[in-house]
C-alpha positions as CSV (number, residue, x, y, z in Angstrom):
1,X,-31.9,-16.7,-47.9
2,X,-33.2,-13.3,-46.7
3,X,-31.6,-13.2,-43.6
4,X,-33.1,-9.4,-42.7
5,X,-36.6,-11.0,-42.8
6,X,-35.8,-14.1,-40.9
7,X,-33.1,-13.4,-38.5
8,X,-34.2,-13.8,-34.9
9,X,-32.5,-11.4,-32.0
10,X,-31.5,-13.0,-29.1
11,X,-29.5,-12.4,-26.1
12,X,-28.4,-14.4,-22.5
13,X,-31.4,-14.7,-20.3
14,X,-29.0,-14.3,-17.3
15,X,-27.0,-11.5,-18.0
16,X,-27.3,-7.7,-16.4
17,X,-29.1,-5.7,-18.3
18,X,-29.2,-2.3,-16.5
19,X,-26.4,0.0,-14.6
20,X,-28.3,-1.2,-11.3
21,X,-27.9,-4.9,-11.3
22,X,-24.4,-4.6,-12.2
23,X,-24.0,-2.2,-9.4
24,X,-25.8,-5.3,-6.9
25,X,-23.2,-7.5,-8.4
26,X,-19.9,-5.4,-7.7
27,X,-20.9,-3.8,-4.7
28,X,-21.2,-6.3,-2.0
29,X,-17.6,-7.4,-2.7
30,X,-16.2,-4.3,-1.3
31,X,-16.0,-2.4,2.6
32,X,-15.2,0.6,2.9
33,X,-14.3,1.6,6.5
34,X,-15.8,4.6,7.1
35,X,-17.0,5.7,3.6
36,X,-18.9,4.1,0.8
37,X,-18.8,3.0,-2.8
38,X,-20.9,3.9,-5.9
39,X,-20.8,4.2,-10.1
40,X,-18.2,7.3,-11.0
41,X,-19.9,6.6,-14.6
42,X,-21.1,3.7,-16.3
43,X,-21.9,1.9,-19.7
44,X,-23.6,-1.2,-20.8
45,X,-22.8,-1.9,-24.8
46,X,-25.1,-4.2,-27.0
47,X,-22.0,-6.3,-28.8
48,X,-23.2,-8.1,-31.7
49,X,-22.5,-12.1,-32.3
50,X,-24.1,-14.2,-35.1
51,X,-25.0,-18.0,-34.4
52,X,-25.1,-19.8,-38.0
53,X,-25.8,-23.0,-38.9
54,X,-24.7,-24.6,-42.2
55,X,-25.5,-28.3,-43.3
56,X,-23.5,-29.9,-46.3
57,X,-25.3,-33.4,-47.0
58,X,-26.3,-34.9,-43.9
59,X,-23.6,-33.4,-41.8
60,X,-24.5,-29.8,-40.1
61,X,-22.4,-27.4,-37.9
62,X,-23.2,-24.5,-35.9
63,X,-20.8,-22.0,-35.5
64,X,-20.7,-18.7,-33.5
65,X,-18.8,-15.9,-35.2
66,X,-18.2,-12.1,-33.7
67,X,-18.4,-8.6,-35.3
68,X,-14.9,-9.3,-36.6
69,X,-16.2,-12.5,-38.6
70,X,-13.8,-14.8,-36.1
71,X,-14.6,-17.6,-34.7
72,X,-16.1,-17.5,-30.7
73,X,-14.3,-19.9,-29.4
74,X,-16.7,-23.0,-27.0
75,X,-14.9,-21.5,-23.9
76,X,-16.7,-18.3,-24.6
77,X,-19.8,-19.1,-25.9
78,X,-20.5,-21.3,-22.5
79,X,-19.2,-17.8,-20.6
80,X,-21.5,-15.7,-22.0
81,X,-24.7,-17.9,-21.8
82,X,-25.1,-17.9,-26.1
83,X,-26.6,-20.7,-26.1
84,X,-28.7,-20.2,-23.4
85,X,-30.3,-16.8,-24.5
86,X,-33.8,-15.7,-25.2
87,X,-35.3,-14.1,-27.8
88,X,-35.7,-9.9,-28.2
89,X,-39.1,-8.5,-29.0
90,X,-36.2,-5.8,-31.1
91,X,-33.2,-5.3,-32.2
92,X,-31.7,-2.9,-29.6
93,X,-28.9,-1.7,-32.2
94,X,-28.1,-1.8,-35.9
95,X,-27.4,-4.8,-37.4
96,X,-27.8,-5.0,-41.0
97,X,-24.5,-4.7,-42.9
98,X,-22.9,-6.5,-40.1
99,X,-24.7,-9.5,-40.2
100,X,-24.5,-9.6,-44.3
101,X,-19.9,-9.1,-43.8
102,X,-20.1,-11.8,-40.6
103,X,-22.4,-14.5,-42.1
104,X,-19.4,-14.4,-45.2
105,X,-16.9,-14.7,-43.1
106,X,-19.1,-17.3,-41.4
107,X,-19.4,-19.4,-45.1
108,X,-15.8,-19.6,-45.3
109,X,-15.3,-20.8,-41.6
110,X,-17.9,-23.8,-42.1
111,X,-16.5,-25.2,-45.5
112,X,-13.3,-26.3,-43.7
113,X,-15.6,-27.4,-40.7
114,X,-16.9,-30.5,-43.0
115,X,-15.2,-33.8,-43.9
116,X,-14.1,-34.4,-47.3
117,X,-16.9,-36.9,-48.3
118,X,-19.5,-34.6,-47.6
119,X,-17.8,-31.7,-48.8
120,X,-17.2,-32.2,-52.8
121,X,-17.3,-29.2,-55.1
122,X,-20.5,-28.0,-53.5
123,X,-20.8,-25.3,-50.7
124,X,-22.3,-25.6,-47.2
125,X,-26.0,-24.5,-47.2
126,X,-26.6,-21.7,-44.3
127,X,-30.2,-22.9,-42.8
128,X,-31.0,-20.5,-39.6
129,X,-29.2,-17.8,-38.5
130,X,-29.2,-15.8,-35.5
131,X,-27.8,-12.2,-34.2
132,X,-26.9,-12.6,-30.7
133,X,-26.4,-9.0,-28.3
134,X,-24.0,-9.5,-25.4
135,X,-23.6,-6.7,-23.2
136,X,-19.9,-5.2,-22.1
137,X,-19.7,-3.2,-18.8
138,X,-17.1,-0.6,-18.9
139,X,-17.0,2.3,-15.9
140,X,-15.4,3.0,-12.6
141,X,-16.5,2.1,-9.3
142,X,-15.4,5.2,-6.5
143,X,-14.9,4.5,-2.8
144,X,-15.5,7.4,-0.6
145,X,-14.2,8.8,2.9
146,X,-15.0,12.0,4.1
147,X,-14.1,14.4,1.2
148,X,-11.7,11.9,-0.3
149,X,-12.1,9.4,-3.0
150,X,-10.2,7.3,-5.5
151,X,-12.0,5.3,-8.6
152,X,-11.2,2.1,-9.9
153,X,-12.2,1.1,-13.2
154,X,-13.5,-1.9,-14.5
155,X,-14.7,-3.6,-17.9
156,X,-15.6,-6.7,-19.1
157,X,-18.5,-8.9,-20.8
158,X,-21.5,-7.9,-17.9
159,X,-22.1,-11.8,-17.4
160,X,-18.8,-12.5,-16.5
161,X,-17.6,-9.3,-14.9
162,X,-15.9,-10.2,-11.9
163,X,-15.4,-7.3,-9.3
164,X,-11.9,-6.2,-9.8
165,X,-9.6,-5.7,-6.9
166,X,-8.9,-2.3,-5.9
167,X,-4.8,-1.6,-6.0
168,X,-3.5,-0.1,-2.6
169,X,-0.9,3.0,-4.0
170,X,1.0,2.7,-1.8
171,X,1.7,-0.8,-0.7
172,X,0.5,-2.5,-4.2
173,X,-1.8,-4.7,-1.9
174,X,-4.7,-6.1,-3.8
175,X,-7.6,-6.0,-2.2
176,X,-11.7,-5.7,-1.3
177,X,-11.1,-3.7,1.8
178,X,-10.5,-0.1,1.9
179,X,-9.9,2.4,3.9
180,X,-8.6,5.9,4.9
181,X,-5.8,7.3,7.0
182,X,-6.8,10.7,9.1
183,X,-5.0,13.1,6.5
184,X,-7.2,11.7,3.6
185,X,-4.7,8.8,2.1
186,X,-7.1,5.7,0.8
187,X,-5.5,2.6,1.0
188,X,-6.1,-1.4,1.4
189,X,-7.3,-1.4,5.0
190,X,-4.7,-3.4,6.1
191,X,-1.8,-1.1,5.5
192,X,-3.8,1.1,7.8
193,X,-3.3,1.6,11.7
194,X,-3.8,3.3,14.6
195,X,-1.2,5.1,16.8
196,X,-1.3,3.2,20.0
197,X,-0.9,6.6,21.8
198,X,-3.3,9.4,20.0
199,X,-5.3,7.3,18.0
200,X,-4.3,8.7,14.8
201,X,-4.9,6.8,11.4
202,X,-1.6,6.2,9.5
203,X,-0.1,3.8,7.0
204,X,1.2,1.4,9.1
205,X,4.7,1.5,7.8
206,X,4.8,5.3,8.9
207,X,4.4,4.6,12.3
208,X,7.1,3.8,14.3
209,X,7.6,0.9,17.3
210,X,9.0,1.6,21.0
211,X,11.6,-0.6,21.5
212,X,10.7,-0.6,25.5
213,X,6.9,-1.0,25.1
214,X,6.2,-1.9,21.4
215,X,3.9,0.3,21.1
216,X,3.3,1.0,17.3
217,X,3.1,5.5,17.5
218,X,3.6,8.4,15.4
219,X,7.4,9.3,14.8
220,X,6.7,12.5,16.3
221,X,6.5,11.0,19.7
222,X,9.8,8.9,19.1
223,X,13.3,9.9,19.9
224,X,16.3,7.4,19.3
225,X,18.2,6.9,22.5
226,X,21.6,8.3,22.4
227,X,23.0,5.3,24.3
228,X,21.6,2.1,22.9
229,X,20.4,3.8,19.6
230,X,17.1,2.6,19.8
231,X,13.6,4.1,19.5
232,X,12.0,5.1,22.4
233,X,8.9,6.5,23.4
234,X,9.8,10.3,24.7
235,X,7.3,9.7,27.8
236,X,8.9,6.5,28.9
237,X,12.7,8.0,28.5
238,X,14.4,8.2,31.8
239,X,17.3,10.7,32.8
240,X,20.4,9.1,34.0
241,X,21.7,10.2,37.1
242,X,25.0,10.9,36.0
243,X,25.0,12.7,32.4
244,X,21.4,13.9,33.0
245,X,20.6,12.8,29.3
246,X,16.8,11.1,28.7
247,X,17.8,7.7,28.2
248,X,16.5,4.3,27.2
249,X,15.7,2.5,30.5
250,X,17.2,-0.7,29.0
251,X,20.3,1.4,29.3
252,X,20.1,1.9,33.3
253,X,21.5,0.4,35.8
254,X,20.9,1.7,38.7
255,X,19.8,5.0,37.5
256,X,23.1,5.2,35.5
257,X,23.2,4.7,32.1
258,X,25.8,1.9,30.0
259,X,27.5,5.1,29.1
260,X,28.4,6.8,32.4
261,X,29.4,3.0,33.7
262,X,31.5,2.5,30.3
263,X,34.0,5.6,30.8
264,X,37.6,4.7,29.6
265,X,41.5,6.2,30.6
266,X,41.8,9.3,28.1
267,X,45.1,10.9,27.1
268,X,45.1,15.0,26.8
269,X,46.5,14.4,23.3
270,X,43.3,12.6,21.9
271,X,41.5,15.0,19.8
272,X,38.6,14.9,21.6
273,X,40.7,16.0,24.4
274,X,42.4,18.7,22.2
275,X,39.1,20.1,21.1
276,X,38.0,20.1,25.2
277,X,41.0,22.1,26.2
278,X,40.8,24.6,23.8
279,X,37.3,25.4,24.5
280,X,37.7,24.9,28.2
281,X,41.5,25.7,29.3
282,X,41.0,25.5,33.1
283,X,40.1,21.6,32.4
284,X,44.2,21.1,32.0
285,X,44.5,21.4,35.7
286,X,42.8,17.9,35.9
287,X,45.6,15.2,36.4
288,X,43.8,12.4,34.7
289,X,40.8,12.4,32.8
290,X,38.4,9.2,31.8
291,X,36.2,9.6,28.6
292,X,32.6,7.7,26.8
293,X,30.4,9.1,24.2
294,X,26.9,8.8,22.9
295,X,25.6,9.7,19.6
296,X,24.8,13.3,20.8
297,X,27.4,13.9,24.1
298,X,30.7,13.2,25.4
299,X,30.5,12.6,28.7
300,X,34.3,13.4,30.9
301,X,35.2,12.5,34.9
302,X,38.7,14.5,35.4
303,X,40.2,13.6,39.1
304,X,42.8,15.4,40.8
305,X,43.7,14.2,43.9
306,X,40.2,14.0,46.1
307,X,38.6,15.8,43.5
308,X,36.3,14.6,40.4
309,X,34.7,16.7,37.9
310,X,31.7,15.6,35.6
311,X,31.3,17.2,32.4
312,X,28.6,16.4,29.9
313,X,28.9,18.4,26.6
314,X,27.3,18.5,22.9
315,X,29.8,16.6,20.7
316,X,29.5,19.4,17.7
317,X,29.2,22.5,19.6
318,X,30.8,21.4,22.8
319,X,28.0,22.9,24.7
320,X,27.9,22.3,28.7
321,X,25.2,19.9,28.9
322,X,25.9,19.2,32.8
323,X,28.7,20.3,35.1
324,X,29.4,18.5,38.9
325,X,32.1,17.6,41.2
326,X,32.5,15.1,43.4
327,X,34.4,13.5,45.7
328,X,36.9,10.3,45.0
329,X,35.8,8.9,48.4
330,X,32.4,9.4,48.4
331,X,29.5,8.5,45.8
332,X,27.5,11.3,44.0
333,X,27.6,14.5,42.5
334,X,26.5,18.2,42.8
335,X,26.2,19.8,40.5
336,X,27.5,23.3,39.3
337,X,25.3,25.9,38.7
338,X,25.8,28.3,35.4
339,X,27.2,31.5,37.0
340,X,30.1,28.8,38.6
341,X,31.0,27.6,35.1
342,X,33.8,29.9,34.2
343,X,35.4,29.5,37.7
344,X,36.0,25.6,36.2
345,X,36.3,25.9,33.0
346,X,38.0,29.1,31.8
C-alpha cells in the first residue's frame, strides 16, 4: 500500500502542546517563600510512533511500534493517550523514511503476533496505518529569591510529566517547598529557620540551642559554659560570685558556681601547683591550699591561719583572672586590686 498517500497524523487530544500549559502544570506544585518560579529554557519535541494494523485470515492485530521499530508496550500506549488521539490537519515534522524502516520492523513484529492456523506460509496483510506525534518536555524550572536562584531540570513525555521534586543541597530533602536563608543559600523550606533572637534566616542545623532557654540562635551569640560545658546564651550567663567567670545559671547555687563549691585538698607537688609557684612564688607562704578547674580556669583558696586567698587564673597562660582574701571566720571576699598583685603573689 502507499502508505505516504494514506497515512493519517495523529496525536493525544489531551496532551500540552505549548511551553505555557506545561508551565500551568508544573507551577502550582511548587512555593517559593519569598521568591518565585519560572522556565530557565524549555522544549517540546514531536516524537514519532506508528499504530499498524495487520490482519492474516480472519484474525487482525494492531500494534504500536516507536522510531526504533520496538514494540510500545499497553502500559505506555494507555500513558500517553495513543489511542485516544485526534487527527493533525499536518504533519508537524518529517516522517517519510521513518515510517517506511518502522512499518518493516512492524511486519516482522505481527507475524509472530498470529496463531499458527492462521499463519501458514503467507504473510500478514498491513491494512491502515497511522504516524502518531507525542510530545517530550525537556527544560529547567528556576526558583528565585532576591538575586539568588538555582534550576532544576526536568524531562519526560508532556502528558505524563510529573513536576519533579526539587533536591535540597544541603540536607538531600526532597521537596515542593523552597526557600532562602538571609546570605542567599536556597534550600527545602524546612531545613530553614529563624534565629529566635535577631531574626536571621539560617539552615537550621547552623543554629545553635541554649541549653537554659532553648532558644534555637546564631552561634555567634553562644558561649559553652566553662563549668557544666553546655551552650549558653551570652545574655542569660551569670557571673559567679566567687571566681567571677560568666556561668551557666544551672551551675549556681547561691550565686556560686558547682566549681567554686567543688574545690578539693591540693598538695604543692601537683603539677598544677608546681606550675602556680613558679609563676607566683609568694603563693608558698600559704600553708594549705584547696584546688577545682573549669575548661578555661583554675580556681585556688590557700588558708594560713585566719587568712584565705582566692585566686582565679587562665589554665594556659596562668593569667590572674580574680584575686581576694578573706577571712576563715567570716563569709565573703574582697577583692585585690591590680597594683596589690605583686605584694601577693611575687
Amino acid at each position: 500500500m502507499d502508505l505516504t498517500s494514506q497515512l493519517l497524523h495523529l496525536a493525544p487530544v489531551d496532551q500540552p502542546t505549548s511551553v505555557h500549559q506545561l508551565a500551568e502544570r508544573l507551577f502550582p506544585t511548587y512555593s517559593v517563600d519569598r521568591g518565585n518560579i519560572h522556565l530557565a529554557g524549555c522544549r517540546l519535541e514531536n516524537r514519532l510512533f506508528v499504530r499498524l494494523e495487520f490482519r492474516l485470515g480472519e484474525e487482525a492485530v494492531v500494534l504500536y511500534v516507536d522510531a526504533d521499530g520496538r514494540e510500545v508496550a499497553d502500559e505506555t500506549v494507555e500513558a500517553l493517550g495513543m489511542s485516544g488521539a485526534i487527527e493533525l490537519e499536518r504533519p508537524p515534522g518529517v516522517f517519510e523514511p521513518t515510517v517506511d524502516r518502522v512499518t518493516e520492523a512492524g511486519a516482522g513484529l505481527a507475524a509472530g503476533r498470529f496463531s499458527d492456523s492462521d499463519a501458514g506460509n503467507a504473510a500478514p496483510e498491513l491494512i491502515a496505518a497511522a504516524v502518531l506525534w507525542c510530545k517530550f518536555a525537556e527544560g529547567k524550572l528556576r526558583f528565585s529569591v532576591g538575586e539568588d536562584s538555582v534550576d532544576l531540570p526536568f524531562s519526560g513525555w508532556a502528558r505524563t510529566l510529573c513536576p519533579p521534586p526539587f533536591v535540597c543541597p544541603y540536607s538531600a530533602t526532597n521537596t515542593f517547598e523552597i526557600a532562602a536563608t538571609d546570605d542567599g543559600r536556597i534550600a527545602a523550606a524546612s531545613q530553614i529557620a529563624a534565629c529566635e533572637e535577631t531574626g536571621r534566616r539560617m539552615l537550621s542545623d547552623e543554629l545553635a540551642t541554649c541549653s537554659v532557654t532553648e532558644r534555637r540562635v546564631v552561634p555567634e551569640l553562644i558561649q559553652s559554659c566553662p563549668v557544666t560545658d553546655q551552650p549558653v546564651l551570652r545574655s542569660v550567663m551569670v557571673p559567679c560570685r566567687w571566681c567571677d567567670q560568666p556561668v551557666s545559671p544551672a551551675a549556681l547555687r547561691r550565686h556560686v558556681c558547682a566549681a567554686c563549691r567543688e574545690l578539693n585538698p591540693v598538695d604543692k607537688a601537683d603539677p598544677r601547683m608546681t606550675r602556680l609557684l613558679e609563676e607566683y612564688p609568694l603563693l608558698d607562704r600559704w600553708h594549705t591550699w584547696q584546688l577545682s578547674e573549669t575548661a578555661t580556669v583554675y580556681i585556688l583558696v590557700g588558708s594560713a591561719t585566719l587568712k584565705r586567698l582566692l585566686l582565679v587564673v587562665g589554665k594556659e597562660s596562668l593569667d590572674v583572672k580574680r584575686l581576694a582574701t578573706g577571712n576563715r571566720l567570716f563569709g565573703g571576699w574582697k577583692s585585690v586590686t591590680r597594683p596589690q598583685y605583686d605584694s601577693l603573689l611575687r
